[in-house]
Backbone as CSV, one residue per row, in Angstrom:
resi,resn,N_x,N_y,N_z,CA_x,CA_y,CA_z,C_x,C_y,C_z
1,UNK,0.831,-1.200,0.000,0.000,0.000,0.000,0.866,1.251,0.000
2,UNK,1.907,1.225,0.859,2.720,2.507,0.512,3.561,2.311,-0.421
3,UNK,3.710,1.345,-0.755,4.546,1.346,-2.297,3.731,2.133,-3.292
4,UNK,2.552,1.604,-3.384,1.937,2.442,-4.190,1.491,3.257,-4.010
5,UNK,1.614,4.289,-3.201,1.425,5.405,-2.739,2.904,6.075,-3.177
6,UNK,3.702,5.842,-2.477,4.499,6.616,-3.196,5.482,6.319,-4.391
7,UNK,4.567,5.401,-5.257,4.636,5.392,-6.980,3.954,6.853,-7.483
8,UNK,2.410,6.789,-6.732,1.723,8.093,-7.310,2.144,9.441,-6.506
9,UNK,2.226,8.811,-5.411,3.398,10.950,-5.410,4.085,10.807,-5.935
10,UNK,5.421,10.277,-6.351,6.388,10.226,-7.246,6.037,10.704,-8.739
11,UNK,5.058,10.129,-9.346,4.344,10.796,-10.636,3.486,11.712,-10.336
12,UNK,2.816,12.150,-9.605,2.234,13.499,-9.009,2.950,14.797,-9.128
13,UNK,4.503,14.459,-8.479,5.467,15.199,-8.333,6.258,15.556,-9.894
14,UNK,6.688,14.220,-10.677,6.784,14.268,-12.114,6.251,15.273,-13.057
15,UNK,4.930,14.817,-12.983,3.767,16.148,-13.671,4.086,17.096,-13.148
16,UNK,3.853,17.433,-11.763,4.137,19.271,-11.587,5.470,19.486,-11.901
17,UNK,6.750,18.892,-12.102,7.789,19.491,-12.835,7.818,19.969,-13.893
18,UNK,6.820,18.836,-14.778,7.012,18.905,-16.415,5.959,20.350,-16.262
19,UNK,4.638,20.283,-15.809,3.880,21.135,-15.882,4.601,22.477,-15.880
20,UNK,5.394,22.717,-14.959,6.194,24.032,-14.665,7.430,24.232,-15.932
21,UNK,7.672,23.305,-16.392,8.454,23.333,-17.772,9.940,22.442,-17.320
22,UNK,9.461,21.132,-17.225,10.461,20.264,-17.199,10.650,19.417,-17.686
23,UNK,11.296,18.257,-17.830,10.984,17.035,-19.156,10.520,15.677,-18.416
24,UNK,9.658,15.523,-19.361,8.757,14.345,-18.591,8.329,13.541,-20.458
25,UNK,8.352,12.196,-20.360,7.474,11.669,-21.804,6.756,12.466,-22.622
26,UNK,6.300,13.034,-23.344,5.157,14.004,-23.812,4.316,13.030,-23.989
27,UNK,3.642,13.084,-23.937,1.873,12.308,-24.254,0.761,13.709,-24.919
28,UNK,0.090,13.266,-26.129,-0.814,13.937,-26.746,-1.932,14.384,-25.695
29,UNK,-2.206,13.529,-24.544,-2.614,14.246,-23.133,-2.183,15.168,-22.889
30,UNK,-0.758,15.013,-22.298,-0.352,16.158,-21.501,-0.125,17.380,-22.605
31,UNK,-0.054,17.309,-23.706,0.327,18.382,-24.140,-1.215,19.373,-24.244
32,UNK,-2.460,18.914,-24.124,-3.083,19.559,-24.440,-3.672,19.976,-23.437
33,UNK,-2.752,19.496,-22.476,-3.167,20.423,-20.377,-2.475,21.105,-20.556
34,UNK,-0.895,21.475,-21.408,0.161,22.333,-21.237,-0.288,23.729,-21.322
35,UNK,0.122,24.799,-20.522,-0.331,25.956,-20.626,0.975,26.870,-20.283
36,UNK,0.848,27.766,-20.477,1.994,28.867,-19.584,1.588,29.992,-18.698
37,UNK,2.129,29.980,-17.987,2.091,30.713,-16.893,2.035,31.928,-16.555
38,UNK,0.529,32.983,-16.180,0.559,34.150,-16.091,1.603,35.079,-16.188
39,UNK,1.651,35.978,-16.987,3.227,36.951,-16.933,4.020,36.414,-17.935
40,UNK,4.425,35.355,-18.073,5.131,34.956,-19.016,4.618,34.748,-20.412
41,UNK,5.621,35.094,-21.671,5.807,35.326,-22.747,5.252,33.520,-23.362
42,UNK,6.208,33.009,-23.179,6.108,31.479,-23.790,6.837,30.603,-22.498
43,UNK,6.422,29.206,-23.333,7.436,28.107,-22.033,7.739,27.263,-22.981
44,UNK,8.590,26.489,-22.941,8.999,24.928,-23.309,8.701,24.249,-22.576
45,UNK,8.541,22.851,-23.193,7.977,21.474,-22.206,9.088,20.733,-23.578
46,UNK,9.960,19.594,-22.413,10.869,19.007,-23.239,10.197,17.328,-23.059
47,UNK,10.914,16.658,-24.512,10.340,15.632,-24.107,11.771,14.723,-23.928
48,UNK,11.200,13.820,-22.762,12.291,12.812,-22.339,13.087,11.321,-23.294
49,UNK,11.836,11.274,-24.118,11.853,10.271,-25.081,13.027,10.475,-26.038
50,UNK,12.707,11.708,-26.705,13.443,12.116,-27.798,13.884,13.570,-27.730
51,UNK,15.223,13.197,-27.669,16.045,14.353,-27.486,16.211,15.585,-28.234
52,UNK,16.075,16.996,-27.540,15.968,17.594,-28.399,14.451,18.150,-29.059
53,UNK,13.277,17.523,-28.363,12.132,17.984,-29.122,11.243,18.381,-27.800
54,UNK,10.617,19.454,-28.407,9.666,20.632,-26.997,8.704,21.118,-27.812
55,UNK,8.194,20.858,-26.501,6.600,22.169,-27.382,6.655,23.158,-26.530
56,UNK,6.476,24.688,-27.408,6.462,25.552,-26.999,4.975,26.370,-26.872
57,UNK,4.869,26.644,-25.712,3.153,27.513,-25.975,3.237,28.784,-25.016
58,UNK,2.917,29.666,-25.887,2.551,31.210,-25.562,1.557,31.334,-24.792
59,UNK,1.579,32.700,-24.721,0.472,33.369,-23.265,-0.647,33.047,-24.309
60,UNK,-1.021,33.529,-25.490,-2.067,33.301,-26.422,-2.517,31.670,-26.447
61,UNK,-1.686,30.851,-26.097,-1.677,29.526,-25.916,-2.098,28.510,-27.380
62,UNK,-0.826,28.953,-28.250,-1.009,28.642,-29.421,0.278,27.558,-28.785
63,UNK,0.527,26.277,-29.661,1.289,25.472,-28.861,2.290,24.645,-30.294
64,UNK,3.511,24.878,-30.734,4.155,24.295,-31.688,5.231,23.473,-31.529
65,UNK,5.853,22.466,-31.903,6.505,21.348,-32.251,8.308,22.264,-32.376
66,UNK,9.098,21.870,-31.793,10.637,22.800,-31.840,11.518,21.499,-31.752
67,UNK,12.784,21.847,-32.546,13.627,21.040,-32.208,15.043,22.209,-31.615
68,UNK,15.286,21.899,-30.641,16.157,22.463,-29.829,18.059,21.418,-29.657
69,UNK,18.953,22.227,-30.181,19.993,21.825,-30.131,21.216,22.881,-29.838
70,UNK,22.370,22.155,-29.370,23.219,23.187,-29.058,24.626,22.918,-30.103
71,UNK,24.957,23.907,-30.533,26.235,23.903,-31.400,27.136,25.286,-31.585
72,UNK,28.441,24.921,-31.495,29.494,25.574,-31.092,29.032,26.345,-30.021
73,UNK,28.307,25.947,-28.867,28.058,26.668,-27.771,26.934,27.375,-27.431
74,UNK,26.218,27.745,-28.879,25.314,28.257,-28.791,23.344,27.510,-29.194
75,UNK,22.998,27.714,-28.453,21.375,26.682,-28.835,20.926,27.511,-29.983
76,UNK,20.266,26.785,-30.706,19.710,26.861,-31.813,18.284,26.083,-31.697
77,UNK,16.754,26.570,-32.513,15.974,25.935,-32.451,15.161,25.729,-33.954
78,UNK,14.371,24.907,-34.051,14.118,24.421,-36.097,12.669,24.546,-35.538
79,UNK,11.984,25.499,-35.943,10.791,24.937,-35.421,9.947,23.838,-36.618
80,UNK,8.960,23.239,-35.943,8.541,21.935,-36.997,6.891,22.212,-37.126
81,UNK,6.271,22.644,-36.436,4.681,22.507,-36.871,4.196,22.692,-35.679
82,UNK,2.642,23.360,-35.860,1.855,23.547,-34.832,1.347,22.109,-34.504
83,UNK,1.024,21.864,-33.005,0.679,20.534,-32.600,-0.877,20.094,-33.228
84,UNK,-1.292,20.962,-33.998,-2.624,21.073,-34.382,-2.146,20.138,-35.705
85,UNK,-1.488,20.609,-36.311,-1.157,20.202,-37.866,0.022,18.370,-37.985
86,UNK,0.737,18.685,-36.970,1.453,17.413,-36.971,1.349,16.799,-35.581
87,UNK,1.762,15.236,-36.128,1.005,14.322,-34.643,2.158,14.424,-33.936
88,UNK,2.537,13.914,-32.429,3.758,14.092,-31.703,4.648,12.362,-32.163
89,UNK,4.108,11.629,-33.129,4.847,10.783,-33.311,5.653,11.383,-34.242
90,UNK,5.384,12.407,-35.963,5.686,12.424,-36.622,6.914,13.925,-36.313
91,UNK,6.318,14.173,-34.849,7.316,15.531,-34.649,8.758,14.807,-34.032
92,UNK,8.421,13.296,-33.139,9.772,12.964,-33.020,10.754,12.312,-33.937
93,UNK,9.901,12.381,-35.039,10.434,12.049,-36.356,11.577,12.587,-36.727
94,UNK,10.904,13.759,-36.965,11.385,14.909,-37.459,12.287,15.051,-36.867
95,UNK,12.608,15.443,-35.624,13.837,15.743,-34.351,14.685,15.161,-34.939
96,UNK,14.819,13.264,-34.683,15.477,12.330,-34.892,16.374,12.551,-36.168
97,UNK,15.377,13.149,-37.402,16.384,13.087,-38.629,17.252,14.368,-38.483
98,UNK,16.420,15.244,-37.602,17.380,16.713,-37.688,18.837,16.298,-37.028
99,UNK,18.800,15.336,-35.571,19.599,14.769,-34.964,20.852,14.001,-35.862
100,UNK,20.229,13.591,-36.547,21.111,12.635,-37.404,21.495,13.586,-38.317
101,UNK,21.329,14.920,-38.781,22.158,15.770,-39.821,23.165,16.197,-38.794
102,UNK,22.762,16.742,-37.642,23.819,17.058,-36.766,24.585,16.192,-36.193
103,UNK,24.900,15.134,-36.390,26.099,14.318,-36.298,26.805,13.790,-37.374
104,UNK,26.101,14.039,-38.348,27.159,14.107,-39.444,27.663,15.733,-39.836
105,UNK,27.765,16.385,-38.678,27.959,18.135,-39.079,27.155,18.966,-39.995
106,UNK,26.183,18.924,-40.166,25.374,19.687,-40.737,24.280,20.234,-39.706
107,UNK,24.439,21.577,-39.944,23.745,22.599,-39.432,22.168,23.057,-39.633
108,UNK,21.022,22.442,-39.172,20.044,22.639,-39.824,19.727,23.596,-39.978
109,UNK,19.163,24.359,-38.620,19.412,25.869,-38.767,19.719,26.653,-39.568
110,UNK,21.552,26.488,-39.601,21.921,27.391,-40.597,21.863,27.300,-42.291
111,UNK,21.434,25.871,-42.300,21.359,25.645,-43.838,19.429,26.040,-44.346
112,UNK,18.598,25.896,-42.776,16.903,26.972,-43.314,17.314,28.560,-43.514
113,UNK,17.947,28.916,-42.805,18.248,30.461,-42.541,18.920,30.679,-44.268
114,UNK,19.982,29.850,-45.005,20.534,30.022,-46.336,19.550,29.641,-46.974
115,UNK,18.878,28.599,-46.996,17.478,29.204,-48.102,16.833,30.084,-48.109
116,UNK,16.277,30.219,-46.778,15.322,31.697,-47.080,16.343,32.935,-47.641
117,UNK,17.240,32.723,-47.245,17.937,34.026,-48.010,17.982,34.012,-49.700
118,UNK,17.667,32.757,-50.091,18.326,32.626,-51.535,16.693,32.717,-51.534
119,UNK,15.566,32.158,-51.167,14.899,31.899,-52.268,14.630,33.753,-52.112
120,UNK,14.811,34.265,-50.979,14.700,35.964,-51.036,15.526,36.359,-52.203
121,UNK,16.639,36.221,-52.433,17.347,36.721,-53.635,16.733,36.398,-55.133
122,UNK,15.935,35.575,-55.142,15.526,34.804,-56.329,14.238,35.417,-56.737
123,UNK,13.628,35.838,-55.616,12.732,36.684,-55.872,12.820,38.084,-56.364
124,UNK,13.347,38.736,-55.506,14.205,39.740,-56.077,14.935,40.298,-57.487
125,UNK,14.984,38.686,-57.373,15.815,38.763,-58.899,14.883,38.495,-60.119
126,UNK,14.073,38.137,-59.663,12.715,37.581,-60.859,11.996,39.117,-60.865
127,UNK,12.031,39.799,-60.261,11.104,40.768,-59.500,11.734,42.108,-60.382
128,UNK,12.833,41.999,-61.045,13.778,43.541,-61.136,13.404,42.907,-62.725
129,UNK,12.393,43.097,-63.156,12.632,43.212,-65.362,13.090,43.825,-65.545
130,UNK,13.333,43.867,-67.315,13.749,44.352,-68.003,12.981,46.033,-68.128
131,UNK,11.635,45.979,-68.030,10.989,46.753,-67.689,11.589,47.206,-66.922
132,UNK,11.708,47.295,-65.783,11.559,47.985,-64.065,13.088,48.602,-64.612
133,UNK,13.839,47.762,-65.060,15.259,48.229,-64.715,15.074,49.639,-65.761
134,UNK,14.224,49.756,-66.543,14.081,51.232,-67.919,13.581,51.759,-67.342
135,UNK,12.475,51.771,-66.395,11.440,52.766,-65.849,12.458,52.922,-64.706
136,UNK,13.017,52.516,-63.777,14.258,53.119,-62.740,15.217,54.026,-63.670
137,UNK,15.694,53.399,-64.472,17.272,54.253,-65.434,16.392,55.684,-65.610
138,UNK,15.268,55.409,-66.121,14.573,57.134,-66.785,13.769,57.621,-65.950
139,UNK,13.610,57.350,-64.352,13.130,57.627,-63.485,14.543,58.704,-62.496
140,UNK,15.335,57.347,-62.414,16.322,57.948,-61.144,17.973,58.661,-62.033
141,UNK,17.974,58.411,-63.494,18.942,58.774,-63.617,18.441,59.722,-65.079
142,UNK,17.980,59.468,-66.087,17.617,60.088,-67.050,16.961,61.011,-66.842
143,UNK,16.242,61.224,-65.988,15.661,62.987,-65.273,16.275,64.397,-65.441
144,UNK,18.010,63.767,-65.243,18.994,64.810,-65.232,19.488,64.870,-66.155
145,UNK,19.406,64.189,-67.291,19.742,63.945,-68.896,19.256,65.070,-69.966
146,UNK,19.832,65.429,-71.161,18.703,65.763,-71.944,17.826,65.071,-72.588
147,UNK,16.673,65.688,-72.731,15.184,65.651,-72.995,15.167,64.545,-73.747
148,UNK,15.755,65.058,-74.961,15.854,64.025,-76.423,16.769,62.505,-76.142
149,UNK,17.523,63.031,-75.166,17.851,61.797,-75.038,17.242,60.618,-74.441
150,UNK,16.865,61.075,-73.289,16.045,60.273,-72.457,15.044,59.414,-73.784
151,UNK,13.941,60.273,-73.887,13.334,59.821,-74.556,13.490,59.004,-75.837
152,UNK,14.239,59.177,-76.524,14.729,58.289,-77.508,15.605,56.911,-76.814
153,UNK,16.328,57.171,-76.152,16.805,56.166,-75.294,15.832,54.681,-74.751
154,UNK,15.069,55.505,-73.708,13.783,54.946,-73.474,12.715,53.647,-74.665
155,UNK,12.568,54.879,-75.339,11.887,54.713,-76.907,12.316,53.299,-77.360
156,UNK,13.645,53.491,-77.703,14.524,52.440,-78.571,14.626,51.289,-77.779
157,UNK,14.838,51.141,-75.786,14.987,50.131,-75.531,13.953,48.996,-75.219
158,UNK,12.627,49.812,-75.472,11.603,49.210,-75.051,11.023,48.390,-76.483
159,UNK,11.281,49.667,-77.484,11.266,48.714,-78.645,11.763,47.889,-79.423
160,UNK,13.119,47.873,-79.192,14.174,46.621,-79.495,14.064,45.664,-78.773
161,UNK,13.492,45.157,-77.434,13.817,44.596,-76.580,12.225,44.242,-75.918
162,UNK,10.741,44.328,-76.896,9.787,44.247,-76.383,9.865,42.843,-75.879
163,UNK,10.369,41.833,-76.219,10.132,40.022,-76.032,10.751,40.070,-75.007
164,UNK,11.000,41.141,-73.956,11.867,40.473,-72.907,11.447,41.634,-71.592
165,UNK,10.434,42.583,-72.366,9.785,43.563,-71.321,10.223,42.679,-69.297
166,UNK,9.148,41.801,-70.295,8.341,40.927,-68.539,9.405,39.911,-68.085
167,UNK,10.860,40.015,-68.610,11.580,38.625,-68.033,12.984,39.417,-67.405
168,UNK,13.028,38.493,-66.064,14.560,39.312,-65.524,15.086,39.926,-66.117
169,UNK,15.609,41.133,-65.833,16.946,41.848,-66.231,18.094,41.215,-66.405
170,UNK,18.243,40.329,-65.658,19.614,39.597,-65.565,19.690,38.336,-66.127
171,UNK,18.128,38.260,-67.014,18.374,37.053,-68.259,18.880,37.143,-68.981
172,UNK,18.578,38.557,-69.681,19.231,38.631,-70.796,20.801,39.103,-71.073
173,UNK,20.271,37.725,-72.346,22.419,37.712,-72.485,22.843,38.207,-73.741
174,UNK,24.362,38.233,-73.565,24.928,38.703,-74.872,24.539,38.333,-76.132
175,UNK,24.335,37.051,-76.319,23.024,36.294,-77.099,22.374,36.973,-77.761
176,UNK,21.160,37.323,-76.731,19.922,38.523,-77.061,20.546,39.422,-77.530
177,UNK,21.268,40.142,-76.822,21.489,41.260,-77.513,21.957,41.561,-79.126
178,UNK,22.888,40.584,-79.181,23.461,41.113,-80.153,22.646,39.863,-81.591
179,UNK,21.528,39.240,-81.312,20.392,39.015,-82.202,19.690,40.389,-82.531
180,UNK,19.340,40.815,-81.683,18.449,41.930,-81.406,18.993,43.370,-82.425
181,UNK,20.048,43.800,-82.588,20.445,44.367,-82.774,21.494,43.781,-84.634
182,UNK,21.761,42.501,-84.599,21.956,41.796,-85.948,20.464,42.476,-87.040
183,UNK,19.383,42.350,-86.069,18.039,42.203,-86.715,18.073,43.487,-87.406
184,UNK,17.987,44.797,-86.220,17.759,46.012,-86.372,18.926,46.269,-87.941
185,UNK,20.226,45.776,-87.483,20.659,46.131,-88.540,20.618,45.902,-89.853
186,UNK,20.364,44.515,-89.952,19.933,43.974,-91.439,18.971,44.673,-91.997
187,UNK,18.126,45.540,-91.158,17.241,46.221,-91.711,16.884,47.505,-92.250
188,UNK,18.953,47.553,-92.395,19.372,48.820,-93.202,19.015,50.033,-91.856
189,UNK,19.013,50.200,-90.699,19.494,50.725,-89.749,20.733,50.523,-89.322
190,UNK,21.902,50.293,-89.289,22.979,49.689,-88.499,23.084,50.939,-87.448
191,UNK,23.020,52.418,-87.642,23.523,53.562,-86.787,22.505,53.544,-85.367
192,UNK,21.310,52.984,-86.313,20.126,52.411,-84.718,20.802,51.525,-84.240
193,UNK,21.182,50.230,-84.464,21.729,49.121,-83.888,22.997,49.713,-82.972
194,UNK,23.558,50.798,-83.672,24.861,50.978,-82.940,24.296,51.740,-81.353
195,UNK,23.157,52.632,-81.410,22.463,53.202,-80.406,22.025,52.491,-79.521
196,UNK,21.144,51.669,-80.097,20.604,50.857,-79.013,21.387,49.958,-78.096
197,UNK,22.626,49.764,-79.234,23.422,48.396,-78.184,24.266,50.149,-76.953
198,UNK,24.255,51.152,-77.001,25.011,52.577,-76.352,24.422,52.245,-75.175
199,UNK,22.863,52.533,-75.731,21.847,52.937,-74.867,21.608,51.710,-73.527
200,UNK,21.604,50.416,-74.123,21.370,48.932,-73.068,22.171,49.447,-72.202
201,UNK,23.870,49.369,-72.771,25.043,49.204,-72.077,25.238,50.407,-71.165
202,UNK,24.885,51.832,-71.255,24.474,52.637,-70.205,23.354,52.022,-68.766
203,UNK,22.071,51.897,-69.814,21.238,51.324,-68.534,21.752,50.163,-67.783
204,UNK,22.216,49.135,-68.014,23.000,48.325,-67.619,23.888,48.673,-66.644
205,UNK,25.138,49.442,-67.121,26.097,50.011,-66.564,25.462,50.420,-65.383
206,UNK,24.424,51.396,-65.147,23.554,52.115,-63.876,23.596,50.959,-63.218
207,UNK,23.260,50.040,-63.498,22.479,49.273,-62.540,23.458,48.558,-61.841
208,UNK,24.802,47.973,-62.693,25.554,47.826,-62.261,26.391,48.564,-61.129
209,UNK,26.309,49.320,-61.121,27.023,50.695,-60.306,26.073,50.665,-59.058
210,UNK,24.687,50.319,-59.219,23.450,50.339,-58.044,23.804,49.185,-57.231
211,UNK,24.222,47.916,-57.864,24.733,46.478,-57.259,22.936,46.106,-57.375
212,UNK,22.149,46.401,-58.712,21.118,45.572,-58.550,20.837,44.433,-60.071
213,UNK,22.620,44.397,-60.568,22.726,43.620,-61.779,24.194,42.952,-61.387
214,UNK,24.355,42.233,-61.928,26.462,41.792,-61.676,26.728,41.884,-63.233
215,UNK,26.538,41.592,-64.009,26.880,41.404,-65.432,26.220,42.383,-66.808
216,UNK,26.635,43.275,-67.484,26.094,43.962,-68.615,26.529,42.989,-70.062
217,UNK,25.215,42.635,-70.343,25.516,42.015,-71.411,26.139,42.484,-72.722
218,UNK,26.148,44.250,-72.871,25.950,44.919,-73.935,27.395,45.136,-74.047
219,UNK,27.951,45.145,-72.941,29.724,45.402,-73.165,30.394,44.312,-74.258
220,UNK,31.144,44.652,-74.847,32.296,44.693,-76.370,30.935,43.582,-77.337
221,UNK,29.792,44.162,-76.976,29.181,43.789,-78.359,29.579,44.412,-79.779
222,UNK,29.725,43.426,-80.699,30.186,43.953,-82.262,28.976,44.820,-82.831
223,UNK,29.216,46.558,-83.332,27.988,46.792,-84.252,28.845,47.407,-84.953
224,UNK,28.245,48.086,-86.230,28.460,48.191,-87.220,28.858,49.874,-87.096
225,UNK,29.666,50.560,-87.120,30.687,51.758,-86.963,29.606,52.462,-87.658
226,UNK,29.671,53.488,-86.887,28.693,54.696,-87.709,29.154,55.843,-88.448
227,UNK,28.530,55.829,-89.721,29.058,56.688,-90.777,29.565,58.230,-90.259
228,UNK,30.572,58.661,-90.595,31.492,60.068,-90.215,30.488,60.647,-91.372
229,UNK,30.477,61.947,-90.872,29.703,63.160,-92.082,31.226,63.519,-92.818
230,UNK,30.670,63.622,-93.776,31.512,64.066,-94.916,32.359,65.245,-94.289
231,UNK,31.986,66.265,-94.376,32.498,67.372,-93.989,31.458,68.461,-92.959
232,UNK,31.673,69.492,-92.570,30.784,70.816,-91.829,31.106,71.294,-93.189
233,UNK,29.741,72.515,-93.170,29.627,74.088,-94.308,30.409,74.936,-94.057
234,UNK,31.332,75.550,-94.872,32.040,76.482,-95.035,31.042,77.939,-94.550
235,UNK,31.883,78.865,-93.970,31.141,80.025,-93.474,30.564,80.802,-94.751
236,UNK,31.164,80.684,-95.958,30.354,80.906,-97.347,29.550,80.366,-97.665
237,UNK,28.833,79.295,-97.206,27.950,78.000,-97.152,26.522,78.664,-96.447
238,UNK,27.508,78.786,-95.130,26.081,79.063,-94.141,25.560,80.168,-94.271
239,UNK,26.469,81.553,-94.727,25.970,82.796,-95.374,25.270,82.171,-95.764
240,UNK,24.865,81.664,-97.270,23.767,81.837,-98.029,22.751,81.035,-97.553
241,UNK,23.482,79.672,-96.859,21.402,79.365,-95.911,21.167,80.480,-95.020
242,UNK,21.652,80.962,-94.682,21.204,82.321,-94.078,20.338,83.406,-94.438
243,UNK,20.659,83.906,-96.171,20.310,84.649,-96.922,18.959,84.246,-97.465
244,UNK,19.189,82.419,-97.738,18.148,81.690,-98.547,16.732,81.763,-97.493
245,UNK,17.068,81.805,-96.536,16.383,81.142,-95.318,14.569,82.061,-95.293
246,UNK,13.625,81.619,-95.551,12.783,82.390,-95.251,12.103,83.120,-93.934
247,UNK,12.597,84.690,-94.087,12.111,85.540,-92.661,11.066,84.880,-91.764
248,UNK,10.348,83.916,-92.282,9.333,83.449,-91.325,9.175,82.921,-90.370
249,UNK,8.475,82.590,-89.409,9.223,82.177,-88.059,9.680,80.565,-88.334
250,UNK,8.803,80.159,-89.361,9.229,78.767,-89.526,10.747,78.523,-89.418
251,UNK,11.504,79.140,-90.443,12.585,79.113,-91.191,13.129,79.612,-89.992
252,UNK,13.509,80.205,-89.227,14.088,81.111,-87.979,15.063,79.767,-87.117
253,UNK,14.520,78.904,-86.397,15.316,77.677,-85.822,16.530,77.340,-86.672
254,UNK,15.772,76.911,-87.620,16.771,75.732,-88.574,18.357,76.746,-88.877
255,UNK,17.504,78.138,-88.698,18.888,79.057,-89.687,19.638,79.291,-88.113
256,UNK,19.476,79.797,-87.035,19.731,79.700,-86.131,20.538,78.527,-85.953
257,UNK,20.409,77.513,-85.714,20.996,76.182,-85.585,21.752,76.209,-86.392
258,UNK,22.312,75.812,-87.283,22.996,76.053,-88.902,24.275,77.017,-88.294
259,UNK,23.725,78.086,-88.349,24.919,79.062,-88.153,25.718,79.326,-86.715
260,UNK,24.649,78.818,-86.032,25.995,79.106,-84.549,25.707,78.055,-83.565
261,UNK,25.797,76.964,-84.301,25.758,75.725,-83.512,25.035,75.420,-82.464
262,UNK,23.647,76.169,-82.001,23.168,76.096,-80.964,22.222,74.541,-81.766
263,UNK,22.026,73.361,-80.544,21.103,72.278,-80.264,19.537,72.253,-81.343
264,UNK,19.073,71.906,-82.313,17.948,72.261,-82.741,16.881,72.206,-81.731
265,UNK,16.817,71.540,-81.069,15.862,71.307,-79.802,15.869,72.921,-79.037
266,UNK,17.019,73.078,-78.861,17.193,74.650,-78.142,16.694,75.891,-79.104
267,UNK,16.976,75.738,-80.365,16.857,76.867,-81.029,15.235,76.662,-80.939
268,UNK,14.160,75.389,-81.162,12.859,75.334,-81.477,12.256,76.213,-80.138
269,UNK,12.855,75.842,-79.440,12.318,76.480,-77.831,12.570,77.930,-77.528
270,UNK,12.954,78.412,-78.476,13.121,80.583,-78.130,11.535,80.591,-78.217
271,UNK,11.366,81.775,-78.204,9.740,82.429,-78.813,10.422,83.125,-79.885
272,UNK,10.205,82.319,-81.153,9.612,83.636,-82.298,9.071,84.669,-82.409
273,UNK,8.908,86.189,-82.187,8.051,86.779,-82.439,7.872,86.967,-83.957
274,UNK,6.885,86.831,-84.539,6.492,86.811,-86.157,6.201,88.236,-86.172
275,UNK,7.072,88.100,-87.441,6.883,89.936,-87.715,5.971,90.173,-89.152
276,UNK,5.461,91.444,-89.382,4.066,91.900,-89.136,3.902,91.787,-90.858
277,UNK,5.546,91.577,-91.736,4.787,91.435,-93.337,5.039,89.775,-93.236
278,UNK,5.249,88.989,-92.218,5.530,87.236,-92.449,4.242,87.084,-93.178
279,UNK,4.483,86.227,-94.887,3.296,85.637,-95.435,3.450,84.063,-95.181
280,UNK,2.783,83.202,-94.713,2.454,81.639,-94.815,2.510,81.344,-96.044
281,UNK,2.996,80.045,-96.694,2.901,79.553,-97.862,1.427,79.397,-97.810
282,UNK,0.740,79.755,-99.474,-0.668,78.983,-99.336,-1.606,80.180,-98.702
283,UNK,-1.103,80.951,-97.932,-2.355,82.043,-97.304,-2.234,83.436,-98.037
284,UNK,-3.387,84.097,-97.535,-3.591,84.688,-98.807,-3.291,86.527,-97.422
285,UNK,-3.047,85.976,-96.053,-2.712,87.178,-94.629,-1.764,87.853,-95.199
């Protein structure tokens, strides 16, 4: 009679250890008496069976499956599943094989923590198009550019390069490019081809410089050398487009531009004032 008496204080006493957060068998019973203790954040309850595996339950008293280990000194924990979702046979499963990576030196921990980082990078990297990377270049850097450039820039890379709008930036390869630009040229453009491959290898370059590319595909691509102008007009030349030039405001830019080298874009942008005998071709004012 007192033997068995103090069998059951002895396990009386058992339970209130484990209860308070000590290691005792886990049983799918006890875990679902497990609670934590006013004031406190969370608790562990370890199990005696299998080493290394605890359930942890919060003040909210949500209750999950952990595998707990110590390496180079420091504990580390894997968590495995809410006790809702996996049974406590299949959580000492789990422990067991984590156990067995860590004795052959492998780090579980640190090898979940390197995936999530990669599949984060992978996303990231799927995430930055060809798109995004043109709308950033003429967002954060072409702003401060001129006008014409931007825009033609822009223009040309979206339209050389529509089959690849929606796919990484960092797919496309030297390959592409210099198909892309074979094409443009066969098509009796080569001075476009020579632009567009300028224009990639700038945006590229940016991005490179941002650290949100490693590789520009557009660098020592082959294009086709762009034709030198013959010569500039002799100042006897530009006299007479000068002379030829009609007073009208039309004619006013082009002769402007011509003779003292100012930007045609710049000269279009003065105000003309039209003076008072200007006739329009065709009107009868």
């Amino acid at each position: 009679m007192l033997s068995r008496w103090v069998r059951c204080r002895s396990a009386v006493n058992q339970r209130t250890r484990f209860m308070e957060g000590g290691i005792m068998r886990l049983t799918e019973r006890d875990i679902d008496g497990l609670a934590c203790k006013s004031g406190q954040k969370d608790k562990l309850f370890f199990d005696d069976m299998q080493r290394g595996l605890a359930v942890r339950v919060t003040a909210a008293g949500s209750k999950t499956y952990l595998c707990q280990y110590t390496i180079g000194g420091s504990k580390k924990r894997v968590p495995l599943g809410s006790v809702d979702a996996l049974s406590l046979a299949k959580a000492r499963e789990a422990v067991a094989a984590i156990m067995g990576d860590l004795a052959k030196g492998h780090d579980p921990a640190a090898q979940r923590k390197a995936e999530a980082a990669e599949r984060k990078a992978k996303d990231a990297r799927d995430g930055f198009t060809l798109s995004v990377l043109i709308s950033d270049w003429e967002r954060l850097h072409l702003s401060t550019k001129r006008g014409s450039y931007a825009v033609e820039a822009v223009r040309a890379l979206k339209n050389g390069f529509v089959k690849y709008l929606d796919l990484p930036a960092a797919d496309l390869d030297r390959k592409a490019v210099v198909k892309v630009a074979d094409g443009i040229a066969a098509s009796g453009s080569a001075t476009m081809a020579g632009r567009l491959v300028a224009y990639g290898s700038a945006a590229y370059g940016w991005a490179l410089k941002r650290g949100s590319l490693s590789v520009n595909p557009f660098l020592t691509v082959p294009v086709a050398a762009t034709p030198k102008r013959e010569r500039v007009l002799s100042d006897e030349e530009l006299a007479e487009v000068w002379r030829a030039s009609d007073p009208c405001c039309a004619a006013q830019p082009p002769s402007l531009s011509s003779c003292s080298g100012v930007k045609s874009c710049g000269a279009e942008s003065i105000i003309w004032p039209r003076p008072p005998d200007c006739r329009y071709v065709g009107s009868d004012r």
